[in-house]
C-alpha positions in Angstrom: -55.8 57.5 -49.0 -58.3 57.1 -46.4 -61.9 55.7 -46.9 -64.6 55.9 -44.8 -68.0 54.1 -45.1 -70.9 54.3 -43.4 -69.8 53.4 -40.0 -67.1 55.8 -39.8 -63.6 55.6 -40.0 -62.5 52.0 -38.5 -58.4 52.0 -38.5 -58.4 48.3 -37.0 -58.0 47.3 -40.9 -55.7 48.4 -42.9 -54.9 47.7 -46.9 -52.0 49.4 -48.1 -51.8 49.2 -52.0 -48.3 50.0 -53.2 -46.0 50.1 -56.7 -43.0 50.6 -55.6 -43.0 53.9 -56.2 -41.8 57.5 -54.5 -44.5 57.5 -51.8 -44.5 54.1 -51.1 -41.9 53.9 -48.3 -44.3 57.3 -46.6 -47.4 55.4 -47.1 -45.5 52.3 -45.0 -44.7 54.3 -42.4 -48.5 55.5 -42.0 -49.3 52.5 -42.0 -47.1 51.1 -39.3 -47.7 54.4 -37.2 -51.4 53.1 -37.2 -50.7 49.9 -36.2 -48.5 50.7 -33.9 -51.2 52.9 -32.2 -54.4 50.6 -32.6 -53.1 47.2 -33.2 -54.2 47.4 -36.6 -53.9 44.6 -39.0 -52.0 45.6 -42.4 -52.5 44.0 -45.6 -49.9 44.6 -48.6 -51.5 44.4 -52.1 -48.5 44.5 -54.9 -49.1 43.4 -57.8 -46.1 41.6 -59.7 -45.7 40.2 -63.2 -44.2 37.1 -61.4 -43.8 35.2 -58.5 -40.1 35.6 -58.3 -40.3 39.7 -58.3 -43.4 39.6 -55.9 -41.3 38.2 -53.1 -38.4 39.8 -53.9 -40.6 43.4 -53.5 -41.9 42.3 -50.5 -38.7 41.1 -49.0 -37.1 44.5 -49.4 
């Protein structure tokens, strides 16, 4: 998903909210396809019941 506000589209900035789910690794490789291009900065937002399986998401 894409969001644009009133000074247009700024892909500098990225925040890539995943689950873990089917579309996650797709939405990743967006993601790294823009920053790749612009020298964007990505942010991952997962949200864990732990710690322990936070890290462990991130790390694979």
């Amino acid at each position: 998903m894409l969001i644009e506000n009133e000074h247009g589209f700024d892909p500098r900035e990225i925040l890539l909210p995943t689950a873990g789910g089917y579309s996650s690794d797709l939405s990743a490789e967006v993601a790294k396809a823009i920053q790749a291009t612009v020298s964007a900065n990505v942010w991952v937002l997962h949200v864990a019941d732990n710690l322990t399986s936070g890290r462990e998401f991130l790390e694979n």
